[in-house]
N, C-alpha and C positions, 0 to 999 in steps of 0.2 A: 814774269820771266824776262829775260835781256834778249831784246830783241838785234838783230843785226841785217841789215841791209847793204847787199852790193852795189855797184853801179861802175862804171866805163866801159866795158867789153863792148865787143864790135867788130867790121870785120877789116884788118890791115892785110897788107902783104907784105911777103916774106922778107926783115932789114928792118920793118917798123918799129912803132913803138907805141905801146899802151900805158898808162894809168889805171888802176882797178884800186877802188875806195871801198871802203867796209863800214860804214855809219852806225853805233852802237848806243843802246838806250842806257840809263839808269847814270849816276851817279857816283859808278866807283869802277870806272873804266882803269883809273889809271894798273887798278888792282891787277886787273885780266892780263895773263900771257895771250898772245893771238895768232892766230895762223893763216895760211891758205892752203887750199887741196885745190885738187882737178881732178876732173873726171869723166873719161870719155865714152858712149855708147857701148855696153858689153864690157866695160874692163872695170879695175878696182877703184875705188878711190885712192889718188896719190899725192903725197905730201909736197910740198912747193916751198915752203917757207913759214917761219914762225920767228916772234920776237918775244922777248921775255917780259916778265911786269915789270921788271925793275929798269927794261929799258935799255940797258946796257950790251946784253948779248943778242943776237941774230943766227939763224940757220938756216943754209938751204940745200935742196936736193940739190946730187950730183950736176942734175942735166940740165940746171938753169943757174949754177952758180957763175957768177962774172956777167949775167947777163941782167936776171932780176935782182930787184932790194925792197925790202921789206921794209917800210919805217913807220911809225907811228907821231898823232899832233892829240896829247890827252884834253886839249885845251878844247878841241873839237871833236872829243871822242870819236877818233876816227882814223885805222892804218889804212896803210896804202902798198899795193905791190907797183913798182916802177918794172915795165917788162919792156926791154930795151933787145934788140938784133933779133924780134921773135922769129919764128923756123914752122911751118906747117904742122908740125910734130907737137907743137905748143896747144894745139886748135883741140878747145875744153869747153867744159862748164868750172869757171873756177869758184871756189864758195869761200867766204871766211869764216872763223870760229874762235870762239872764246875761250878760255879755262879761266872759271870765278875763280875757284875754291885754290890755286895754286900748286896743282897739284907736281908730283915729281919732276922736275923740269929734265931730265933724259929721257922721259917718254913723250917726246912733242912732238916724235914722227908717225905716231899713232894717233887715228881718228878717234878712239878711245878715250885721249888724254883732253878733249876739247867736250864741255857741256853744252854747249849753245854755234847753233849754226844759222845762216843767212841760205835765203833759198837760190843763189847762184845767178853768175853775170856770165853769158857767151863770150868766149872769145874765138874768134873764128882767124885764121894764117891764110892766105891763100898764096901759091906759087907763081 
């Protein structure tokens, strides 16, 4: 199975800026669309950002658009969320996620659409 692992999360204050990497195993990364969620004690999981396999398109929630970016390096199988002016409100377990199989790319705001997740990096906002 494709394994994935987070890493940067931490605790900034509120203006800062994080990095959050997603290190992914196997061989045919570049295939994978990828994502990020969050997800905070008692509430749902929420969709943050996705990029496509082909690399080309991006997406993000309303509440972090202009702020974070999503990019990918296939060369180090490995995306990245850049989370820039983060806000208290941002303060998650964020997790990354893959889709092997390709699947419809208008359901990528759906935990659904992703096969394979990493077991989540803190990011902690404080005021």
């Amino acid at each position: 199975q494709v394994q994935l692992v987070e890493s940067g999360g931490g605790l900034v204050q509120a203006g800062g800026s994080l990095r959050l990497s997603c290190a992914a195993s196997g061989r045919t990364f570049s295939s994978y669309s990828m994502g990020w969620f969050r997800q905070a004690p008692g509430k749902e999981r929420e969709f943050v950002a996705a990029i496509k396999w082909s690399g080309g398109s991006t997406y993000y929630a309303d509440s972090v658009k202009g702020r974070f970016t999503i990019s990918r390096d296939n060369a180090k199988n490995t995306v990245y969320l850049q989370m820039n002016n983060l806000k208290p409100e941002d303060t998650d377990v964020y997790y990354c996620a893959a889709d092997k199989y390709r699947a419809n790319w208008s359901l990528r705001r759906s935990p659904e659409y992703y096969d394979y997740w990493g077991q989540g990096t803190q990011v902690t906002v404080s005021s």
